[in-house]
N, C-alpha and C positions, 0 to 999 in steps of 0.2 A: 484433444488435450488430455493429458495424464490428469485420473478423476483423484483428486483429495480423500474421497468417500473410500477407497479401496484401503483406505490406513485407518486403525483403531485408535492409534496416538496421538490426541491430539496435539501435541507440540511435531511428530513427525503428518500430519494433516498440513500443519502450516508451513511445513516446509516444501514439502511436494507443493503447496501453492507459489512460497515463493521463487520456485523455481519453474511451474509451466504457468503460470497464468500470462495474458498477456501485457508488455507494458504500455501505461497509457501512452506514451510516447515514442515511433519508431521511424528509427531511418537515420542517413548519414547529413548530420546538417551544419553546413557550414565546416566549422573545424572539430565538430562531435560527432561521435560513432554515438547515435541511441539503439542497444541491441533490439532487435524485432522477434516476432510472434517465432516464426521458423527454428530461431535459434533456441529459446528457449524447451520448445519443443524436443529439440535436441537434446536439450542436456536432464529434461527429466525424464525423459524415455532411458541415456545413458547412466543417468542414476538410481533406474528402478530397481534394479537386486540390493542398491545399498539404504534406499529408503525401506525395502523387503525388510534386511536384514537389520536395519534402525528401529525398525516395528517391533521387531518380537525381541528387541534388547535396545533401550532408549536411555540409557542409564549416562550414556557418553552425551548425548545430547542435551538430556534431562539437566545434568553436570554442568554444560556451558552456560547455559540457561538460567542454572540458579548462579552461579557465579558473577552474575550482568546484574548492578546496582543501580543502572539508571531504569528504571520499570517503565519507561517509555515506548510505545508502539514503535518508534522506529529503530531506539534501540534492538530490541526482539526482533524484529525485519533485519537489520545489520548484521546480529548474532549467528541467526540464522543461516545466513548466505556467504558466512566467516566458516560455519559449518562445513557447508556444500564447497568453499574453495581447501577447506583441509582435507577434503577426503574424496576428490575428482582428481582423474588421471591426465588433465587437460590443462590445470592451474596449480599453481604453485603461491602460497601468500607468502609475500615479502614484508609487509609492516599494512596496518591498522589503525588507524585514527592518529597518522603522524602530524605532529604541529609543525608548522613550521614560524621560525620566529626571528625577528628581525628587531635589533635594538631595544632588545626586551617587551616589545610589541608581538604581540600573536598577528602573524600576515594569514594566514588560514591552516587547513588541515586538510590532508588527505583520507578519504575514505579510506580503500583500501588501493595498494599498491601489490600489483599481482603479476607473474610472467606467464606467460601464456605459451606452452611447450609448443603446440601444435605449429605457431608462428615464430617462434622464438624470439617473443618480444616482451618488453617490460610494455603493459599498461597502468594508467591511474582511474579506477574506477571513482565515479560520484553517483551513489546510491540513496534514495531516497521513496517512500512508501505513504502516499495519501490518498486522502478521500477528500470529494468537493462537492459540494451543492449547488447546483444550476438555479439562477436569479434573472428573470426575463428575457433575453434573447439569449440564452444557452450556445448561439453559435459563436457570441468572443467569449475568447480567453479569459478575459477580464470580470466575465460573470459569474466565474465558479469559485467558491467560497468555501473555506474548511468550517466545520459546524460554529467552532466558537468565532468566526468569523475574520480571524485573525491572520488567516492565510488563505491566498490567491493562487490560481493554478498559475495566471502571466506572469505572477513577480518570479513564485517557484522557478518555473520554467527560464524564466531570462535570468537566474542567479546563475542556475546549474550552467547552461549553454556560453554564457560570457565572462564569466566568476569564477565558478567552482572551479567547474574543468580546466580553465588556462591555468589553474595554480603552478604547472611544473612550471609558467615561462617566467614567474616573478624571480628578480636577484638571489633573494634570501634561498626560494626552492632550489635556483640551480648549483648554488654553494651546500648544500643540505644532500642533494642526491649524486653529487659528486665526489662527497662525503661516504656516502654510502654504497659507490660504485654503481648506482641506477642512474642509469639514461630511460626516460620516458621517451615510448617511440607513438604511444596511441591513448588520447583522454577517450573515454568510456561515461557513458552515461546514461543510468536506470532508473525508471518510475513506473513502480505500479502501485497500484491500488484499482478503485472504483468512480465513478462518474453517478452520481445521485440525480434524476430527473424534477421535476417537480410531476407528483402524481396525480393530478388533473389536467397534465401536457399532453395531449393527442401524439403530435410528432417529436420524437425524440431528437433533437438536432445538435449534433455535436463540435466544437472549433473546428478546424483542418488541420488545426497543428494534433490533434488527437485519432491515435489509432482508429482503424473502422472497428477491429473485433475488442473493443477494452470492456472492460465487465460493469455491470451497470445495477441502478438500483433506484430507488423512488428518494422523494423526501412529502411531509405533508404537512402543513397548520392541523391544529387536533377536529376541525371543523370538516376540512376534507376528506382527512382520515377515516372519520366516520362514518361522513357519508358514502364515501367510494365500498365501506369494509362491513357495514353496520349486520347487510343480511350475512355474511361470510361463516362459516363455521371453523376457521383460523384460529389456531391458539396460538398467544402470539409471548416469547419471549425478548427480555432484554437482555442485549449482550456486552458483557463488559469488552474492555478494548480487546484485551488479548485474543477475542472470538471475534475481531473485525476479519481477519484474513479468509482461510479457508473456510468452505459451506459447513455450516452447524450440524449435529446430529441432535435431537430431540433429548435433551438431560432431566429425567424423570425428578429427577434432585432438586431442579428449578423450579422458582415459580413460571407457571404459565396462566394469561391471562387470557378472555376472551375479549372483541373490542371495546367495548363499554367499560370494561375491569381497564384496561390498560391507559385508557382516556383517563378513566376516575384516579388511579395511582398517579398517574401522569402531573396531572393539574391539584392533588394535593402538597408540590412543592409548592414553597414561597414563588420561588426565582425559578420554575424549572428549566435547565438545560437540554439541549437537545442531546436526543435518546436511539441508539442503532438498534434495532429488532428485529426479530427472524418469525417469519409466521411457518406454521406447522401444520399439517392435516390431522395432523392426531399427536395424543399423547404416548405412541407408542415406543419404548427406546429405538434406537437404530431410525427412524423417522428422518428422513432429510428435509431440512429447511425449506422451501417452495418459494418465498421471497423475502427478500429484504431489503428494510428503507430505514430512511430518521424521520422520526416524529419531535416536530418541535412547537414551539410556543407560539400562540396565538398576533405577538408582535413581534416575532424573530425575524430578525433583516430590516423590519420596516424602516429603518433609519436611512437606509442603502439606499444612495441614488446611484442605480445601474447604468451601465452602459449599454442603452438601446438603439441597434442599427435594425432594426428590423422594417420600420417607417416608411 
């Protein structure tokens, strides 16, 4: 995989992730193409002279970036990969976040709408970038949980595959892209991000609907944290969202905590939230990250009656 760490920028860091990490989700399913590990591999290997040449002048990139008012992680994932289809010899963007509307009713939106030279075909991409936490049998779907708890990998997953993606076959889309001279020949369908363990799980065990190679990470209550981390000489940073993507470099400008420091800030919120962190071998710039997990609150989830087939 095309290492992130080979770029100084980080907004181009994040891109090079968004473009070879692998997606959680791969393979042809049903009536969705989910792109897989191979391809993307492909297309950051062929975009490495211009992530090169985005490195040492980011101004264009920097530019779109600031431009994007929603400051949402998956905006920034979108923007990004809006990036990579303007300046790849492969793709072509036709339209961005199209609504489609029906009776002055919003019926949904297209991610992006792209033609794809090499096939000469119109695609509808449905793109999407999360992170989940695994809650007692980690091998359904149904057990992984976005931190504020509000979002599931199963529902995700069954919006995109039965939803999203059939948007071109709704009335409204095929009056809309008939309008526009597109014919959709192929729905497309991206997720990546991370898979969060629980960090006193021995075996890591993941859905089946989930890639083998997806990138992965811990989550802890502050009690296990501790104890798993107490001897460690880890210095451990918080990373706001925009550093959830590609691996951290050690930011001397930050605070760094050791784990008792990080506990103690931790649990002087009221209410605290759960917190994404990169632990460090040192303080030294250039340092890469070693792991990263969420540290959360003491009753986080406790409310959640899981679905356990484990029995």
């Amino acid at each position: 995989m095309l290492s992130t760490s080979l770029f100084q920028n980080a907004n181009v860091s994040d891109l090079a992730w968004v473009l070879a990490s692998p997606p959680l989700i791969q393979g042809n399913i049903a009536t969705c193409h989910w792109t897989d590990s191979a391809f993307w591999q492909q297309q950051g290997q062929a975009f490495y002279n211009n992530l090169l040449q985005t490195d040492t002048d980011s101004s264009a990139l920097h530019d779109l970036l600031k431009r994007q008012t929603d400051r949402r992680l998956g905006h920034r994932f979108e923007t990004l990969l809006s990036y990579w289809f303007n300046n790849n010899e492969r793709y072509q963007l036709i339209a961005q976040n199209l609504q489609v509307q029906d009776t002055e009713k919003t019926i949904g939106e297209f991610d992006f709408i792209v033609k794809d030279h090499l096939h000469n075909t119109y695609q509808h991409w449905e793109v999407v970038c999360k992170f989940y936490l695994g809650l007692g049998d980690t091998a359904q779907p149904e057990n992984w949980y976005g931190p504020m708890l509000k979002d599931r990998l199963a529902i995700k997953y069954k919006q995109m595959q039965t939803r999203q993606s059939q948007l071109s076959h709704h009335p409204a889309s095929v009056s809309l892209l008939k309008t526009l001279g597109i014919h959709i020949q192929q729905p497309v369908c991206l997720m990546k991000g991370r898979l969060f363990y629980p960090l006193t799980q021995s075996a890591k065990i993941s859905p089946n609907l989930v890639s083998s190679d997806h990138q992965q990470g811990w989550w802890a209550r502050t009690d296990d944290f501790f104890n798993y981390y107490k001897k460690s000489t880890l210095r451990w940073c918080i990373l706001s969202k925009n550093q959830w993507l590609a691996q951290q470099r050690f930011n001397p400008a930050e605070r760094a905590y050791s784990t008792s420091e990080l506990i103690d800030a931790f649990s002087c919120e009221a209410n605290p939230r759960p917190i994404c962190v990169a632990g460090f071998l040192s303080n030294l710039p250039q340092q890469l990250e070693q792991t990263r997990g969420f540290l959360v609150a003491k009753d986080w989830a406790k409310a959640i009656v899981i679905n356990d087939n484990s029995h």
